[in-house]
N, C-alpha and C positions, 0 to 999 in steps of 0.2 A: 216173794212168791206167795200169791193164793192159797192157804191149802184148803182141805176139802171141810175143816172146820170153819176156817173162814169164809167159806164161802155160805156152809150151808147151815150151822150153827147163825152165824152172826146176820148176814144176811137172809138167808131163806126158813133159819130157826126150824130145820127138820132132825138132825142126828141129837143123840147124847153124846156128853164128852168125852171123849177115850183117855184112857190113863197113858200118864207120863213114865217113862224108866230112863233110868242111869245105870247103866252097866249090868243093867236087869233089876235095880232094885227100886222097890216103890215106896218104900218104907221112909220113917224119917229119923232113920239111924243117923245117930250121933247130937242130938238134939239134949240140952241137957236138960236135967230131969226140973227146976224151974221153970223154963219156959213150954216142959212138956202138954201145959194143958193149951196153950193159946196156939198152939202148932196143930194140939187136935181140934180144939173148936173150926182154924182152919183150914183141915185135911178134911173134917163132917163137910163143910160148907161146900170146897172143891171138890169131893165124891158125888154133889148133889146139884154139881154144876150154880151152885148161887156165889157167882163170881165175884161179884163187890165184897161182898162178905169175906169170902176167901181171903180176897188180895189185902180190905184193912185189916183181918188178922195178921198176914204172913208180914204186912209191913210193920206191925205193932213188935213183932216178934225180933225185925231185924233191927227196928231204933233202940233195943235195950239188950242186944247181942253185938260182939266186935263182928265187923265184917267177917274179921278173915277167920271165923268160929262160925259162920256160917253155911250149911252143907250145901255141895252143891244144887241137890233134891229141892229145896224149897227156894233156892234163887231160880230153879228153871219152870217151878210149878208156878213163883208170882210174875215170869216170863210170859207163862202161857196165860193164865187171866188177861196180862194185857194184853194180849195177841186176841184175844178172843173177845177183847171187850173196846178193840181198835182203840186201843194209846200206843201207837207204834213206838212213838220215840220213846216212852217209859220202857218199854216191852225193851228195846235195843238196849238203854242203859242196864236192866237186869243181866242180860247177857254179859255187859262187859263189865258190871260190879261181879260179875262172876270170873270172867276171867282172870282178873286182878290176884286170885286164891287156888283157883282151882279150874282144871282142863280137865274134866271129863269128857271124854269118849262120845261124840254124841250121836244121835241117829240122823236119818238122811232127813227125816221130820223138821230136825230144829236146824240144820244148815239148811236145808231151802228158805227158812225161816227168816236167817240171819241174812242170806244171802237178799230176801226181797226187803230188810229191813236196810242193809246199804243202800240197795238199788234206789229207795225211794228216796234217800239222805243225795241221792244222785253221787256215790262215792260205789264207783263201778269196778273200783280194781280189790274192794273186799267183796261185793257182787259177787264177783267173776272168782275170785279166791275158795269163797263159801258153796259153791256152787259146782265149780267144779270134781271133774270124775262120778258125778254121780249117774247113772245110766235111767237113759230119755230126755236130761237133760241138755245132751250135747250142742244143740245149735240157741238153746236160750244161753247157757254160759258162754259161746262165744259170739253172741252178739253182746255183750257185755266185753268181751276182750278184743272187739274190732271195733278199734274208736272211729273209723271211716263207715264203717254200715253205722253205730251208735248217732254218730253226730249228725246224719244222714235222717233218722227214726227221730230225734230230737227236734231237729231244723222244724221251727214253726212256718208252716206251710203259711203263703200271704193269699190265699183261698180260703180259708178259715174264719169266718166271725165266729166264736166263740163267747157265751153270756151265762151267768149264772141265774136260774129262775129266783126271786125273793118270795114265792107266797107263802114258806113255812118253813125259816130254817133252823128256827128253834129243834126240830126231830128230823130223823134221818128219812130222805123221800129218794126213792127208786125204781128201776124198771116201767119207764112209763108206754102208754101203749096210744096210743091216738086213733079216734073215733068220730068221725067228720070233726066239730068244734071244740070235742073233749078230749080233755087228756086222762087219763087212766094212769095212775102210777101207786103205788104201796108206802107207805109210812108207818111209822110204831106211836105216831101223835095220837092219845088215846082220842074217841068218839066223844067221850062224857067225862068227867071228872071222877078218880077212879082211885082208891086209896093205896089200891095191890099193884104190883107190876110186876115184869118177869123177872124171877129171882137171879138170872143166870148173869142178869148186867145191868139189871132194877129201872130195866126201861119196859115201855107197856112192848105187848106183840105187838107185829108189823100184820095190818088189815087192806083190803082194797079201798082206795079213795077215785074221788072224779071232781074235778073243776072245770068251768066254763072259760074256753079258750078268746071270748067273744065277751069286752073287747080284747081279754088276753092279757095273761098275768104280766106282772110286772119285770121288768128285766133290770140287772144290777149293772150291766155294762163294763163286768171286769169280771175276771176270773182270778184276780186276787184280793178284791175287797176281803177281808173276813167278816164271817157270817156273826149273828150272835150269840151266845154257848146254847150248845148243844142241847140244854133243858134247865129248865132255871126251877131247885128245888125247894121248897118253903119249910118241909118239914124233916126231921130225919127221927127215927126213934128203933129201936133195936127190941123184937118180941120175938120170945119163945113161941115155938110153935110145931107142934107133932106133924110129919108131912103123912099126909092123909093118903095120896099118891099125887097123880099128876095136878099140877096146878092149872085154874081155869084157862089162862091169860098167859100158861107160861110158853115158850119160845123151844123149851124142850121136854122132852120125855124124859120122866127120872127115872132111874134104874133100879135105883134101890128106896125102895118105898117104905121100909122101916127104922130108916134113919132118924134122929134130930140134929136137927142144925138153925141156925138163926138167920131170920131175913131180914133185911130193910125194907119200912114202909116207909113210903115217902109219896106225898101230896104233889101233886102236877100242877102246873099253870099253863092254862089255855091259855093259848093265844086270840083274842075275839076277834082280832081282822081277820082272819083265815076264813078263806070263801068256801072253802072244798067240802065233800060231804060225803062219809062213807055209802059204801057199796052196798045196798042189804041184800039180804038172800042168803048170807053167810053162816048163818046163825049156829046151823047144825053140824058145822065142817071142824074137825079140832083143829083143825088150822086157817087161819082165813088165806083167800087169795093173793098171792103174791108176783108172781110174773105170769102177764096170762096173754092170749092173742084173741084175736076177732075174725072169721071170716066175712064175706059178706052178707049174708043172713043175720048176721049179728049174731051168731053162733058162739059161746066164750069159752077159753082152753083154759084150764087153770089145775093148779095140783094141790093134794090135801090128804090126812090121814087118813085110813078109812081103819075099821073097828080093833083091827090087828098091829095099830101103830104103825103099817108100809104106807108111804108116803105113792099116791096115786095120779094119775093124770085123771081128770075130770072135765065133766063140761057141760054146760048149761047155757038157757037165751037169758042173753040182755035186755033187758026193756029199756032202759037210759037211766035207770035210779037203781034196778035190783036185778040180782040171777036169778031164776026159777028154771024149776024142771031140771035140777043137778044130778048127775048120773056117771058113772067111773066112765072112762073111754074103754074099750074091752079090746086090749092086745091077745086074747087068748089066753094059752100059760105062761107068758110071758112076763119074766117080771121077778116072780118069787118074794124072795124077804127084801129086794133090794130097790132102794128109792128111785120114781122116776119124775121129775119136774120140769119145768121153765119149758113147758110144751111153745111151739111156733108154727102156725098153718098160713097157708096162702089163701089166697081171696075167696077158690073154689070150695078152700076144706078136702081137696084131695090129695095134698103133700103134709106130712105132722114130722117134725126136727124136735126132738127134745134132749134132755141131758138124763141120765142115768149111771148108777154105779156099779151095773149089772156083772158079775161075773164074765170073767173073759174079756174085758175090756182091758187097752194099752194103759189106762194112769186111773186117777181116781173119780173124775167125770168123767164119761165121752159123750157126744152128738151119737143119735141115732135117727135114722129113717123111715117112716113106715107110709103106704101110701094109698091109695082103693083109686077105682075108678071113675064113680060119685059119691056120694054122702047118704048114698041110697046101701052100697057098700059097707063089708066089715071092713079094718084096716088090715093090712100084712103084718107078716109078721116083723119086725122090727130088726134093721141090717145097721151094725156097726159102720159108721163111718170113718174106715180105718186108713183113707188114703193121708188125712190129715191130723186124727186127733192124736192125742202125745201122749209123756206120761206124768203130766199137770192134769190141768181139769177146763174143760169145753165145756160152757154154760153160756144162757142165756141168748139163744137164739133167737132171732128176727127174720121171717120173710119181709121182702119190701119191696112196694107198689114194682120197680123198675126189675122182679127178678133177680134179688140177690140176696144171698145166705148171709148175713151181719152175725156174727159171735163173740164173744172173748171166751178169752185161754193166757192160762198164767205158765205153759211149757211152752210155748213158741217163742221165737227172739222176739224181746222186746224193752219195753223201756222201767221196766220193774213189775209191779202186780198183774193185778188183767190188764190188758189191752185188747180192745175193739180190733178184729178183720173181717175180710168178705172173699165169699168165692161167688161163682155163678151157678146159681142154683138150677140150673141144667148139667153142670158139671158135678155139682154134688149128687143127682138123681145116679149118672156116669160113675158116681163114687174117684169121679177122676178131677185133673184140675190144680190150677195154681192159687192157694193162698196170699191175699193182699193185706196188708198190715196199715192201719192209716194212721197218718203223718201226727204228728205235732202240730195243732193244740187239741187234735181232739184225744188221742191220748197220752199220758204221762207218767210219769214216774210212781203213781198211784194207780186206785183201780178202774178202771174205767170200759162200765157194761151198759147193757141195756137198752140198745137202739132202738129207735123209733123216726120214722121217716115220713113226707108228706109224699103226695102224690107228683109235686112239682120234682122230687128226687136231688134239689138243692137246698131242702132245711128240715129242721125237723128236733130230736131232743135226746139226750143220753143222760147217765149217772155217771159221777165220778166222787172220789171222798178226796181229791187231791187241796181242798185247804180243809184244812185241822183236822182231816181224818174222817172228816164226817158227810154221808152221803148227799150230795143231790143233786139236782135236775139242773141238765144246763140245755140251753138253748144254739143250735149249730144253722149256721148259716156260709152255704158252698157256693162262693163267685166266682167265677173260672175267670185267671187271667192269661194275659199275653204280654209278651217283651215288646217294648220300641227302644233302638237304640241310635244313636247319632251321633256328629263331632262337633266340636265347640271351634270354631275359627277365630283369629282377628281378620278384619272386612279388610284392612289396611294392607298385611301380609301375607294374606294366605295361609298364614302359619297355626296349627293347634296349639290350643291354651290350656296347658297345665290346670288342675284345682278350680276351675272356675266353679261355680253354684248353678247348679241344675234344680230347675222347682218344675216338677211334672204335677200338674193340674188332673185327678181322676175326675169329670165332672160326676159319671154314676155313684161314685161313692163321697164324693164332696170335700174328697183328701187331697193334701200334696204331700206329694214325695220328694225327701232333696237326695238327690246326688253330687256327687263332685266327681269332676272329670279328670282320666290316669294319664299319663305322662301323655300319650298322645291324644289328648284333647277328647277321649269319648267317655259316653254316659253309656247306661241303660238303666233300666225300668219298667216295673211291672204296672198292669193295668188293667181296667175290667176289661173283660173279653165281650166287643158289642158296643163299649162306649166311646164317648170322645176324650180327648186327651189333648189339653195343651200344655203347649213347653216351653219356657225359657231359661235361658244363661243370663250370668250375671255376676262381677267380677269388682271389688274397690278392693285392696290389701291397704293396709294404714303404712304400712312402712313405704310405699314410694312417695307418699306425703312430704314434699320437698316444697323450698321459696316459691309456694303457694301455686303448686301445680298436682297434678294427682291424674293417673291412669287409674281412669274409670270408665267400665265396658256396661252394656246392656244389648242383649238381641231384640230384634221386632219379637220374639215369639211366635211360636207358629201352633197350626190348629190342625190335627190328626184325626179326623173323623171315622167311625165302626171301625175302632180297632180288633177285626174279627182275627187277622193271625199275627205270629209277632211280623212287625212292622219296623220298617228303615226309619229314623224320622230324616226331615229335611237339615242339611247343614243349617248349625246354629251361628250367625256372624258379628258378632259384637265389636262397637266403633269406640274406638276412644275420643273419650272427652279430654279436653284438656284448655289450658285458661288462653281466652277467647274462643274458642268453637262455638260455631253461630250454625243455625241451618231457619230456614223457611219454615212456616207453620200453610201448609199450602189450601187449607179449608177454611182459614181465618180469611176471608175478606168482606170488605164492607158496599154498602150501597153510597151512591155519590151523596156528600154533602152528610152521612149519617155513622155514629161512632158505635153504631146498636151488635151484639152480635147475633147473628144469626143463627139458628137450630143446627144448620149442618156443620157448625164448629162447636157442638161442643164435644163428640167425640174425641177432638183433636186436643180439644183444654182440658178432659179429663184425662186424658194420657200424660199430659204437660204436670198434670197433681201428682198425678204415680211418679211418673219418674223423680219431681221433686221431693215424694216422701220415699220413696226408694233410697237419695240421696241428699239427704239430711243438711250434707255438710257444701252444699253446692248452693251457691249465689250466681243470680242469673238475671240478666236486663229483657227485659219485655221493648222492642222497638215497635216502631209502627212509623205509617208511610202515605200518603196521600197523592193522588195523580198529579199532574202538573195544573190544572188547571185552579186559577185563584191564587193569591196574595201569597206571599212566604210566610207573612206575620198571620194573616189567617190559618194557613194550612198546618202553620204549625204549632199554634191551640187546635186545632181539627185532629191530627195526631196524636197530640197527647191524650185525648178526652179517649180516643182508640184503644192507647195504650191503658191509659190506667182501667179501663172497662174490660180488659183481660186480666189486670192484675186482682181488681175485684173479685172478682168470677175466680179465679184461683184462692185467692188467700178466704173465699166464703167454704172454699172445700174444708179450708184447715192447713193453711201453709200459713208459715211465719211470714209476714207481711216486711219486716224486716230482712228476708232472702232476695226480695223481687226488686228491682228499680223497672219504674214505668218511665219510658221515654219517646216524646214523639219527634220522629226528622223530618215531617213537613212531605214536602217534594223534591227533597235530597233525597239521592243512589234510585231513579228511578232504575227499574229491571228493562223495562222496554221504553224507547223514545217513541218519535213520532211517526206514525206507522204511511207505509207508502199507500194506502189506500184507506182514504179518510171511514170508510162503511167498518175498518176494523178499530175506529177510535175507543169503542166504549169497551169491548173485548179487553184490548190493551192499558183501558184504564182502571178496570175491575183487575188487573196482573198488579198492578202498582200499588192499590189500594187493597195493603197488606200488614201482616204482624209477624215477627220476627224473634227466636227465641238465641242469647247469647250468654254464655259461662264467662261470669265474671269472676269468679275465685271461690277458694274454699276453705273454708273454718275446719279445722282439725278438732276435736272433740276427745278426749284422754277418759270421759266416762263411759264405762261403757254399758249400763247401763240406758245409754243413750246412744246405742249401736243402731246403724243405717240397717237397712233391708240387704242394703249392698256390700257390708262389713263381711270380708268371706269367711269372718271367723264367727259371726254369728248363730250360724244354721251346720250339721254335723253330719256327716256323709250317714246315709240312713233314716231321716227324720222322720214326719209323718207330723205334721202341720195344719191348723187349720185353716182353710183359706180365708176367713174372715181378719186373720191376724196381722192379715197383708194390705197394704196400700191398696185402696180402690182401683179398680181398672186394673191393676199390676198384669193381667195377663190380655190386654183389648189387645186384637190384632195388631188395630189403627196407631201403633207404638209409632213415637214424633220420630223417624231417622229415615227419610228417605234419602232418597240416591243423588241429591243435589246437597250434601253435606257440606256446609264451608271450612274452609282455615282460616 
């Protein structure tokens, strides 16, 4: 669970720290009088919020103390550093080198804490443990204790392409905003090379950036590559230092200004490939921009201190490089001491959603509304949006092009920290309305905010910290599919076939999909919605491998064009092979007297490839046939020169030339004799002058590394294949098994 430090500390770097209690005490009673000074050097540091500091004292303190001589005070205070300095799984282990000694009493603070720390380790039943009974939380702890909604919220949607952006992941990048070719997003990667950093977690402030979308950064193509760490340090040195008050650069407001405490300087490494370039215009803001929106005017919303430390909504024009003419937004007296950010307008500038922690609100963020009539207009006064918000925290608001309210919220059911939902922002106007929570993979078990949408309304970019904790930019792309489903036959009995291999051909996405069919011989499968799809069955098991015979199946395949809804596919019928099955190649004929093949057979002989690299372990004679006219001993060197001119032509594809025998039989077994009206001779002689494909046995194969296409234990019910992997042709229509199959 989110809290309102993490969010706005760590992320939006607007609150100071709030102190910790155990049982009401803040103190570091019981600490003994040895280790009493390296406890205070790190209780100065934690008072002044310079977190690193903090946590290497408090851990210096516990490598030269017994655990279980450890208070609980200082195990929950180097808790909270990592909580605020996102090392969650450090942060988790503190809690339970805690446990190990000592069960303090703890507030509802650090059980939500614990609770979003399982959540994210995806171990839901201390989740749901930690979380429960606490009031507003009710329906997030029981979607954590309903593993049918859970599994439900998890299930990666196959609509989803999900990508991690690469152009900076050395520092944390978030909230991005898009601006016809630009994208707009926040990061703490300093401007310049900068010796100071914010004391609170010794990384620089987080500043507005912009990068050119055009030709469009680069994509990682996985959303679990790991990135590179997080900041790569060169120098580290520890200096005294009087805090003067607030620090230039620092992330927070220090409260107590006449403290000492020690910081870490430490030297930065730029990254030089990074194309991005801050925002200027910022200059005079004590905070730079950090989630901000755009009307169409190019109007920018963004939030920032103003002279009194309340954090404000603001706004200014963009030019493409810089903000000018920056100016509070003016709610009236609305407001008071209490933060208001993550402003969100629509295209008009006459709807404003932001987050605020205003008095009177359900949790520690809510959404609120305020709206005018044009731009010409003051705004209203600002209405809690109480149909929805909880008692977690609603941030980061989005209008988008298609009309719809995009937020995360860490009190709603879901899948651990924030997760991304949407309502209709006409119903939000209604203050009424059903909240949508979206699927797996765009959120997770981590945080994940910040939406950003194109005008197409099927792609666009979010945040999430879900590998190593650390923020950034992923790239979302929405393909609506639809189901085809079908049965697997034998041609022979009519009967469905058990387990067969189903390879559905997406061609829009360039994927195949395998299925295997359930007792009664059916498939299904998903597929782009709009595209073509083809399918085939496809069946050899090794064990009926017997005295050199084998049931071996393959369908024609068949071709499903705009798959706009889900879709029947056509019965799939696969024949068996078996030793001898012969059948006609019925495009394969010749001209008299010439052994050439012709162009309209070679569909017929690239199919003849597939099938033989489909079935590896299958030997097969190529015949061939000649009309009656002419010599026997002519005709048949005329056949042969036939046959082996097919066998060519195959084994040039990349067939073992050792699978094929070429054989010609002259003008033996013609099809048609001597026809009763001589005007039909050459008809019936172009019937005769033909090539013939026959199973002459099969090699069994025990490597399996050397597994057929057709090996049903090759491929794994669920797969996701590339079609290049497969035999050429594997999916031509024109598959050799027509309806005059021999025995």
């Amino acid at each position: 669970m989110t809290t309102v430090r993490a969010i706005v500390l760590i992320i939006l770097a607007f609150v100071s720290i709030l102190g910790l209690s155990v049982n009401g005490q803040t103190t570091t009673e019981g600490v003994s009088l040895s280790a009493s000074g390296v406890i205070k050097k790190g209780d100065d540091a934690y008072k002044v919020s310079n977190l690193t500091l903090a946590e290497a004292y408090y851990k210096q303190y516990i490598t030269v103390t017994s655990e279980s001589e450890v208070p609980a005070i200082v195990w929950l205070k180097l808790a909270d550093c990592y909580w605020q300095l996102r090392e969650f799984d450090k942060c988790l282990t503190m809690y339970e080198s805690m446990f190990k000694y000592n069960h303090p009493k703890l507030g509802n603070k650090d059980n939500i804490r614990l609770s979003e720390l399982y959540a994210r380790t995806k171990d839901y039943a201390n989740a749901y443990k930690w979380l429960k009974g606490i009031p507003g939380y009710e329906l997030k702890a029981e979607g954590y204790n309903d593993k049918k909604k859970r599994i439900e919220m998890e299930k990666d949607s196959d609509c989803w392409e999900v990508t991690r952006l690469d152009i900076n992941p050395n520092y944390r990048m978030f909230a991005p905003t898009l601006v016809d070719s630009v994208l707009l997003f926040s990061s703490n990667r300093p401007s310049v090379p900068k010796n100071q950093s914010a004391d609170w977690n010794g990384i620089a402030a987080s500043q507005l950036w912009q990068i050119s979308l055009t030709p469009g950064p680069k994509e990682t193509g996985s959303t679990t590559q790991p990135p590179h760490d997080r900041m790569e340090f060169v120098k580290n040195e520890v200096i005294k230092k009087r805090l003067a008050g607030v620090y230039e650069i620092a992330d927070v407001a220090v409260q107590r200004r006449d403290r000492y405490a020690y910081k870490i300087r430490q030297s930065l490494v730029l990254d030089e490939k990074f194309e991005g370039k801050p925002v200027a215009g910022f200059e005079n803001s004590r905070y730079q921009a950090l989630s901000v929106s755009l009307d169409s005017d190019r109007d920018i919303y963004f939030s920032a201190t103003d002279k009194n430390d309340n954090v404000r909504l603001k706004e200014g024009k963009y030019t493409g490089a810089e903000v000018t003419n920056i100016k509070e937004i003016n709610l009236g007296k609305w407001g008071g001491i209490y933060a208001s950010m993550h402003p969100a307008v629509n295209q008009k500038g006459t709807v404003l959603v932001f987050s605020s922690d205003q008095t009177g609100g359900r949790g520690g963020y809510d959404l609120y509304v305020s709206i005018r009539k044009d731009k010409t207009q003051e705004w209203s006064t600002p209405q809690n949006l109480s149909s929805f918000n909880t008692a977690g925290n609603e941030v980061f608001p989005t209008i988008t092009p298609d009309g719809y309210l995009y937020f995360s919220s860490d009190g709603m059911a879901g899948l651990g920290g924030l997760d991304i939902y949407r309502i209709n922002l006409t119903d939000v106007l209604d203050n009424k309305g059903a909240v949508e929570h979206l699927s797996a993979p765009i959120n997770s078990a981590a945080d994940d905010y910040g939406w950003a949408q194109y005008k197409d309304n099927q792609s666009g970019y979010f945040t999430s910290d879900r590998v190593q904790s650390n923020d950034n930019i992923y790239n979302f792309h929405y393909i609506p599919k639809v189901t085809i489903f079908g049965t697997v036959k034998n041609k022979l009995t009519d009967l469905p076939i058990p387990n067969a291999t189903v390879f559905v051909y997406d061609k829009q996405k360039e994927k195949v999909y395998v299925q295997k069919t359930n007792k009664q011989g059916n498939y299904t499968a998903r597929v782009s919605k709009g595209g073509d799809a083809y399918v085939k069955a496809i069946i050899n098991p090794y064990d009926t491998v017997f005295q050199n015979t084998v049931f071996n199946e393959s369908s024609h395949g068949i071709l499903i064009r705009n798959c706009t809804n889900d879709t029947p596919g056509s019965e799939l019928f696969l024949n068996k092979l078996s030793l001898g099955t012969a059948w006609q190649m019925d495009t394969i004929y010749y001209d008299f007297d010439k052994w050439d093949i012709q162009p309209v057979a070679y569909s017929m002989l690239d199919s003849i490839v597939s099938l033989l690299k489909s079935y590896t372990m299958m030997h097969v004679e190529i015949a061939s046939y000649t009309d009656k006219r002419g010599t026997v001993e002519y005709n048949l060197w005329l056949s042969q020169q036939r046959a082996n001119a097919v066998v060519n032509y195959i084994v040039r594809q990349g067939v073992d030339a050792g699978r094929i025998k070429a054989r010609g039989y002259g003008k033996n077994r013609l099809i048609v004799g001597d026809p009763s009206d001589i005007s039909d001779r050459e008809k019936i002689d172009q019937i005769n002058r033909r090539s013939e494909i026959k199973v002459t046995g099969f090699e069994y194969t025990p490597d399996k590394s050397m597994q057929p296409v057709s090996d049903n234990t090759k491929y794994k019910q669920g797969e996701v294949i590339d079609p290049n992997s497969l035999p050429d042709n594997f999916f031509a229509p024109e598959f050799p098994f027509p309806e005059n199959q021999k025995k």
